[in-house]
C-alpha positions as CSV (number, residue, x, y, z in Angstrom):
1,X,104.5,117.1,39.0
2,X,103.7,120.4,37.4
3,X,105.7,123.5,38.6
4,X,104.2,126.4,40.6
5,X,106.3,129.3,41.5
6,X,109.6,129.8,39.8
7,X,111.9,133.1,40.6
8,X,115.2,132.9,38.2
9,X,117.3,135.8,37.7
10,X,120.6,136.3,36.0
11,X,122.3,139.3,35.4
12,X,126.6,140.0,33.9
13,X,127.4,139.1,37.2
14,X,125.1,137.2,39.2
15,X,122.1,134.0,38.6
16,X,119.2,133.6,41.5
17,X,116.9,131.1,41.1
18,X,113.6,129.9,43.5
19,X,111.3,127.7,42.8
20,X,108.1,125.8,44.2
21,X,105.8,122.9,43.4
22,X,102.8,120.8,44.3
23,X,103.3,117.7,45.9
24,X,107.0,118.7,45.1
25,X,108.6,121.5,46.8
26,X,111.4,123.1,45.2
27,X,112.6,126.7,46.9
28,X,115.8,127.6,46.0
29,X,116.9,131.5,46.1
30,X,120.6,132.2,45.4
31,X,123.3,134.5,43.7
32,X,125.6,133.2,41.8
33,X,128.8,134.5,39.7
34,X,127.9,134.9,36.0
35,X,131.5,132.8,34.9
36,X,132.5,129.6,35.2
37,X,130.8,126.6,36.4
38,X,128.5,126.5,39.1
39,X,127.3,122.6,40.1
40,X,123.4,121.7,41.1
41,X,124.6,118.9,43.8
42,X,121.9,116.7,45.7
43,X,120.9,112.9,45.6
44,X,118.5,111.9,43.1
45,X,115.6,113.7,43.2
46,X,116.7,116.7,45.2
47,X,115.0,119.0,42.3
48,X,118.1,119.2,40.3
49,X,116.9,118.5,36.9
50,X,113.9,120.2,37.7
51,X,115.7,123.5,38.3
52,X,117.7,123.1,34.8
53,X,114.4,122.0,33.1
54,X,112.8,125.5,34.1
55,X,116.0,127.8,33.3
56,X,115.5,125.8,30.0
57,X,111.7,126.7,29.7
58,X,111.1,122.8,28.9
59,X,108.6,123.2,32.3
60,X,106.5,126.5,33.0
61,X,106.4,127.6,36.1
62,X,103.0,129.5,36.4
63,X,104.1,133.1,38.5
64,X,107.6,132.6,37.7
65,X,110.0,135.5,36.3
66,X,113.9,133.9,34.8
67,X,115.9,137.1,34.0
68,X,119.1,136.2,32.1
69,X,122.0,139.3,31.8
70,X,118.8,141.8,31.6
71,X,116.7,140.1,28.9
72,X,113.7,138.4,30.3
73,X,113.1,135.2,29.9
74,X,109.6,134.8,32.1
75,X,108.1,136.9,33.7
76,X,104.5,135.8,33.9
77,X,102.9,138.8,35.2
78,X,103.7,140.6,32.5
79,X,102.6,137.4,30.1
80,X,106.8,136.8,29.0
81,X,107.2,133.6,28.5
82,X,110.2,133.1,25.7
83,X,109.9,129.3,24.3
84,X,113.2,127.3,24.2
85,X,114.2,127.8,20.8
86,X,114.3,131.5,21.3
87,X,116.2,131.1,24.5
88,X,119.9,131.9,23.8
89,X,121.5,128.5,25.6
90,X,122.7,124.8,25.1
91,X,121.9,122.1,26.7
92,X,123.5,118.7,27.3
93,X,121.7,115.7,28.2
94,X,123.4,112.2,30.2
95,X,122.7,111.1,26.7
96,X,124.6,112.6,24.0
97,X,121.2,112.4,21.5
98,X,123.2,112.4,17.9
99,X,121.5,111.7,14.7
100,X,123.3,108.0,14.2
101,X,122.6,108.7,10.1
102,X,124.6,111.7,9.8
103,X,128.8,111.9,10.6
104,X,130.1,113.9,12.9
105,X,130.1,116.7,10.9
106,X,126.7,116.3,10.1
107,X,125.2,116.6,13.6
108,X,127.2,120.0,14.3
109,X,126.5,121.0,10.8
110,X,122.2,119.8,11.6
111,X,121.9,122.3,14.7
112,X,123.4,125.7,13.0
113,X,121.2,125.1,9.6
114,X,118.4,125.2,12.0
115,X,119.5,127.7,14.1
116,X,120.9,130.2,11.5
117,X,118.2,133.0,11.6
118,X,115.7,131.4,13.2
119,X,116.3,132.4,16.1
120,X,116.3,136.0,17.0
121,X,120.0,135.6,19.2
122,X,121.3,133.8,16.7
123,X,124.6,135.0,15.0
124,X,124.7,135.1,11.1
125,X,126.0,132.0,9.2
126,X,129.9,133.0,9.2
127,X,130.0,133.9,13.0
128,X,127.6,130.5,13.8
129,X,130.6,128.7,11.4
130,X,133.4,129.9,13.2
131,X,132.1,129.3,16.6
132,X,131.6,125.5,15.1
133,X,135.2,125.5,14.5
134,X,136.0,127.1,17.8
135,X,133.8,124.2,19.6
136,X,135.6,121.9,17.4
137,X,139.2,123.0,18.7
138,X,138.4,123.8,22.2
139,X,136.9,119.8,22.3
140,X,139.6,118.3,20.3
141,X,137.0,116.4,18.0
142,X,138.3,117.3,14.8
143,X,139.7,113.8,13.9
144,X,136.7,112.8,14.7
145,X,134.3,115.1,11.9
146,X,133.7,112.2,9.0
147,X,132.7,109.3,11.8
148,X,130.0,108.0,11.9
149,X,128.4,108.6,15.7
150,X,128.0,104.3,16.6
151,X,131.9,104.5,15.6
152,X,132.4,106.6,18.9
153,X,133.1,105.8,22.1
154,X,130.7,107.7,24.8
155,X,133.7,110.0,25.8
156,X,133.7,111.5,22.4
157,X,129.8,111.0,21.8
158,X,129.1,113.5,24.6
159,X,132.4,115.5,23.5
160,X,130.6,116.0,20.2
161,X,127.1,116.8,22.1
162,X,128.8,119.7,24.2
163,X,130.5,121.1,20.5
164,X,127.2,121.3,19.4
165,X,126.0,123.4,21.9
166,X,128.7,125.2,22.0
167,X,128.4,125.9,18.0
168,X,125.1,128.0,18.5
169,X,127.0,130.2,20.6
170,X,125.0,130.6,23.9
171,X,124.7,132.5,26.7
172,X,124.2,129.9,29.4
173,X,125.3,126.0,29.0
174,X,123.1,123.7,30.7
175,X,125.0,120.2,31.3
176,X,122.6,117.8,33.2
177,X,124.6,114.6,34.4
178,X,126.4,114.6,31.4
179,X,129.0,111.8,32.1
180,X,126.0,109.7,34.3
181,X,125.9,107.3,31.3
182,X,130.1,106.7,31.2
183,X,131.7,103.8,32.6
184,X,135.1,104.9,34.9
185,X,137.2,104.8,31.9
186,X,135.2,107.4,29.9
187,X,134.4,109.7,32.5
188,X,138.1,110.2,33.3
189,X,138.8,110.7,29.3
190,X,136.2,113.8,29.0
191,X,136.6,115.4,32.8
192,X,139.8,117.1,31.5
193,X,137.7,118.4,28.6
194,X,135.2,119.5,31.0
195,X,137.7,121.4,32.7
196,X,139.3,123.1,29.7
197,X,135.5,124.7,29.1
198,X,135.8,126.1,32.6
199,X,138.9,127.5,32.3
200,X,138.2,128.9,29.1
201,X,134.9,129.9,28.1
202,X,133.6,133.2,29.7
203,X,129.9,131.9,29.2
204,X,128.6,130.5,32.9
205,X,127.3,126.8,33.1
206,X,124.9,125.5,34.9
207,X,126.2,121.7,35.5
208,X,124.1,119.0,37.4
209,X,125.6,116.1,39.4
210,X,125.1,114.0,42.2
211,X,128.7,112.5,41.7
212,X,131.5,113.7,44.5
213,X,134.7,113.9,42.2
214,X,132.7,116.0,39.9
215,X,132.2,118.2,42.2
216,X,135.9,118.5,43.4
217,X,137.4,118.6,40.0
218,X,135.2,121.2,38.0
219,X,133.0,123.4,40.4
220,X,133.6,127.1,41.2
221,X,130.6,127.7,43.1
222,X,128.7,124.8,44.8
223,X,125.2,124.9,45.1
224,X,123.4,121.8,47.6
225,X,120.1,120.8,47.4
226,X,118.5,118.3,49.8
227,X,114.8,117.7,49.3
228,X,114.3,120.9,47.2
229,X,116.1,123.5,49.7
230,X,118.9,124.9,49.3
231,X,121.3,123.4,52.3
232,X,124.6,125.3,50.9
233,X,125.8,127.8,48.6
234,X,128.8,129.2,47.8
235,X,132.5,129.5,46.6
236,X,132.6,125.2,46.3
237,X,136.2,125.2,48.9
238,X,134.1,127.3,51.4
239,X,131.1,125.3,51.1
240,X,132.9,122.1,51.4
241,X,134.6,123.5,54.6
242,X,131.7,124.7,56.2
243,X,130.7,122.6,59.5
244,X,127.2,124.6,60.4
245,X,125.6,122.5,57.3
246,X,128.5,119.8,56.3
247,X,128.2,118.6,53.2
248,X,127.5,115.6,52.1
249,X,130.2,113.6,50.9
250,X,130.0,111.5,53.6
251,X,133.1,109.6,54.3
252,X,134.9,112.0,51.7
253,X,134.1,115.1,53.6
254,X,137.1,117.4,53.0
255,X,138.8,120.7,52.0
256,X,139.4,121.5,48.3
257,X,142.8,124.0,48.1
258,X,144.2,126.3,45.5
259,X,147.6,125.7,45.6
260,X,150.7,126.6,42.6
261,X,153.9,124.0,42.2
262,X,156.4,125.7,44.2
263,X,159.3,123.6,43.6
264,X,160.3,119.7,42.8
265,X,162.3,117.2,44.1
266,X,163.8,115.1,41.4
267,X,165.7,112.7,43.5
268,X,162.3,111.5,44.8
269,X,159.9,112.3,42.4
270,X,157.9,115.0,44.6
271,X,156.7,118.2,43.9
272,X,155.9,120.8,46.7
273,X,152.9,123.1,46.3
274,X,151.9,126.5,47.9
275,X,148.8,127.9,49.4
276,X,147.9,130.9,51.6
277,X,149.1,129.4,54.8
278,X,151.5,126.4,53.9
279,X,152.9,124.0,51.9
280,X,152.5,120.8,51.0
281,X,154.4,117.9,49.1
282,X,152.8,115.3,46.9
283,X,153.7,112.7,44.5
284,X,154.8,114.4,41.2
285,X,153.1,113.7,38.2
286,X,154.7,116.0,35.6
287,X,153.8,118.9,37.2
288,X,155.2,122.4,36.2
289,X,156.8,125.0,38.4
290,X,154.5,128.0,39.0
291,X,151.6,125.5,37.2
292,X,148.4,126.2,39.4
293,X,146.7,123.2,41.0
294,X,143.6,122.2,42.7
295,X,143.7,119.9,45.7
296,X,141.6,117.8,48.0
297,X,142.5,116.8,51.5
298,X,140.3,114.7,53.3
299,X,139.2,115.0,56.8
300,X,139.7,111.2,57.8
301,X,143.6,112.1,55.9
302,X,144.2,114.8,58.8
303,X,145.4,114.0,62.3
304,X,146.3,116.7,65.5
305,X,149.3,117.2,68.0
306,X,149.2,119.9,70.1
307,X,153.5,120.2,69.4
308,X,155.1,119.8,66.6
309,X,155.8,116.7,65.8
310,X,159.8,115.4,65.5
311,X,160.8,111.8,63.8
312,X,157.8,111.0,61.8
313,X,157.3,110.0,58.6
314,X,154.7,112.0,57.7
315,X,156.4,115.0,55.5
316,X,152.9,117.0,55.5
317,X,152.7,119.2,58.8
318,X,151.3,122.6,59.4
319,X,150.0,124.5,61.9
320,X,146.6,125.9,62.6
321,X,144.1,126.8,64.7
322,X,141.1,125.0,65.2
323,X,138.0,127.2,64.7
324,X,135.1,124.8,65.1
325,X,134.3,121.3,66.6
326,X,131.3,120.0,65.6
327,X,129.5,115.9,66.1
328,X,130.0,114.1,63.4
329,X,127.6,111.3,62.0
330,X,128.6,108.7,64.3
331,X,128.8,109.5,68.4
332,X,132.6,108.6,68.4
333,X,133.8,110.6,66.0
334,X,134.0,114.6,65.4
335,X,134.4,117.0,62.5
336,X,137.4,119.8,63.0
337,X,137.5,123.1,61.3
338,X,141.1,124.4,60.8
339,X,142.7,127.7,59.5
340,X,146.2,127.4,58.3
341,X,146.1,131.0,57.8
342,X,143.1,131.9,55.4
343,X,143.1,128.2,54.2
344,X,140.4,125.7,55.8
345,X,141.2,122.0,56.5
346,X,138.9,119.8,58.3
347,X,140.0,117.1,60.5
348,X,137.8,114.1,61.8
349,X,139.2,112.2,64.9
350,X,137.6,110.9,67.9
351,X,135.7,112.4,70.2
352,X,138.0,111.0,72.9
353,X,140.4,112.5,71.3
354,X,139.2,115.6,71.3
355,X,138.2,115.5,75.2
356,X,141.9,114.4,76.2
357,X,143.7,116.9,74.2
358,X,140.9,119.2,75.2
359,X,140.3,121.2,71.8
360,X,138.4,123.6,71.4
361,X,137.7,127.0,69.4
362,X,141.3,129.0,69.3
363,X,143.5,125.8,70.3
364,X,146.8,126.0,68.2
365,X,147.3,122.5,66.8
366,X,150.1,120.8,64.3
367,X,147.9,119.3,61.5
368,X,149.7,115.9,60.2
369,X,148.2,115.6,56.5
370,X,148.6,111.8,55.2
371,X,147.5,112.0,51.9
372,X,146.6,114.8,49.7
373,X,144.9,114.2,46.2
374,X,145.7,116.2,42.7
375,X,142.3,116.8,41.6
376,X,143.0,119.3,39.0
């Protein structure tokens, strides 16, 4: 498939990107935050790796313009078209693609001897050394510098991956499916890691996945594509809540909430967290007061009663007021959106259910949570 139109445009604050092919069609226009990690969602071949391959400028898009902070990229009207080596990012592939004859080491050290003036962004040798060494802290790989790469698990392969494209100090990280190739086991060892680079680089990430918990535990902004369109975009708890286009998770549709460790119970091992508009108690697993957390309630966990409910066992109630009721997949069941104050929670119950308690738009309701998940 060979790429027709591309518009890409990213400015200090803000990334749009469209783009469309032959036989293909890939039209995506949005705006997105220049910080943090926004996620290209969709099932496999959706145009997801497409979209990162043209950012990249590994595909040419013929009439295509990719702006990035003010420096142009493409632009093929005006014959701008900057090859990848000149374009100030890093990219990281489901593979981690070391050099298996060099250490460690080696393959951080490999990237910087070729990048160090070659490259008119590049930074001079000291700077491109201590943003190695950065990379190395920030990814805790430093035990790891004098292994050889088969003596690594995948965790720390694509650990070591990310460091190097980290080390040349760019301006946009490109991750495409990078934990695709990881059993369980590793995936749960470098998500953390993952997470770290969000909370603590200021560079913005582009960050491919069709996997759900990906999604949950490292996007800030959520971008859905569905057969090259764009079906949602946005801050990734408002795009999860919204009912006009649901996304996609299927049975583990849901709300993601920003919520800080209000208090603990010691006696019984709980912890209680806040949020604009409640509170909610959940196993605790070392948590720290006034340490912010990122949760995910499911809509199949929710349940509604028009009054408070008295003598259950369910410690998770609050009260909201439904805003939307919408079919869900199945003719039986239906899709609830709920504000609990400026928090969204969606609720799915039956149709029935919703005919007999007769909600609707602006009905108060007592949401009974039954399980909430940490996420982050």
């Amino acid at each position: 498939m060979n790429a027709n139109t591309m518009t890409t445009k990213v400015s200090e604050n803000t990334i749009r990107l469209s783009l469309a092919r032959p036989a293909f069609t890939l039209d995506v226009d949005v705006t997105l935050p220049a910080r943090g990690i926004t996620v290209l969602f969709g099932a496999s071949g959706s145009g997801k790796t497409t979209l990162l391959r043209c950012v990249a400028g590994l595909e040419r898009a013929p009439n295509a313009l990719v702006q990035i902070a003010g420096e142009m990229w493409q632009d093929e009207r005006a014959g701008v078209f900057l090859p990848v080596w000149r374009r100030p990012l890093g990219y990281v592939f489901q593979e981690a693609s070391l050099f298996d004859h060099l250490d460690v080491r080696g393959n951080l050290d490999y990237g910087l001897k070729r990048a160090c003036g070659s490259a008119p962004w590049s930074a001079a040798p000291d700077a491109l050394l201590a943003a190695r060494d950065a990379a190395v802290e920030l990814l805790g790989i430093g035990a790891l510098l004098a292994r050889r790469t088969h003596q690594l698990s995948g965790g720390e392969r694509q650990r070591v991956a990310i460091a190097r494209a980290l080390a040349m100090q760019p301006r946009l990280l490109l991750l495409d499916e990078p934990l695709a190739a990881l059993d369980h086991a590793r995936r749960q060892e470098i998500l953390p890691w993952l997470e770290r680079l969000r909370d603590e680089l200021r560079i913005p990430m582009l960050y491919v996945t069709h996997a759900a918990d990906e999604v949950a535990r490292l996007a800030n902004t959520l971008v859905v594509l569905e057969q090259g369109r764009v079906k949602a975009v946005g801050p990734v708890a408002q795009v999860l809540s919204c009912l006009d286009a649901p996304v996609v998770l299927g049975d583990d549709a849901g709300a993601l909430i920003d919520a800080t460790v209000h208090a603990k119970d010691a006696q019984w091992h709980l912890a209680q967290v806040g949020f604009a508009g409640g509170s909610l108690w959940l196993r605790d697993s070392g948590l720290a007061v006034g340490q912010g957390v990122r949760l995910r309630v499911l809509a199949r966990d929710v349940s509604l009663a028009l009054e408070k409910p008295q003598h259950t066992s369910l410690q998770n109630l609050l009260h909201c007021v439904v805003q939307s009721v919408v079919p869900d997949s199945h003719p039986s069941q239906t899709l609830l959106q709920l504000s609990c104050g400026p928090t969204v929670l969606l609720a799915r119950i039956t149709a029935r259910a919703v005919h007999e308690l007769r909600l609707e738009p602006g009905t108060p309701v007592w949401a009974q949570v039954k399980s909430v998940a940490l996420v982050a």
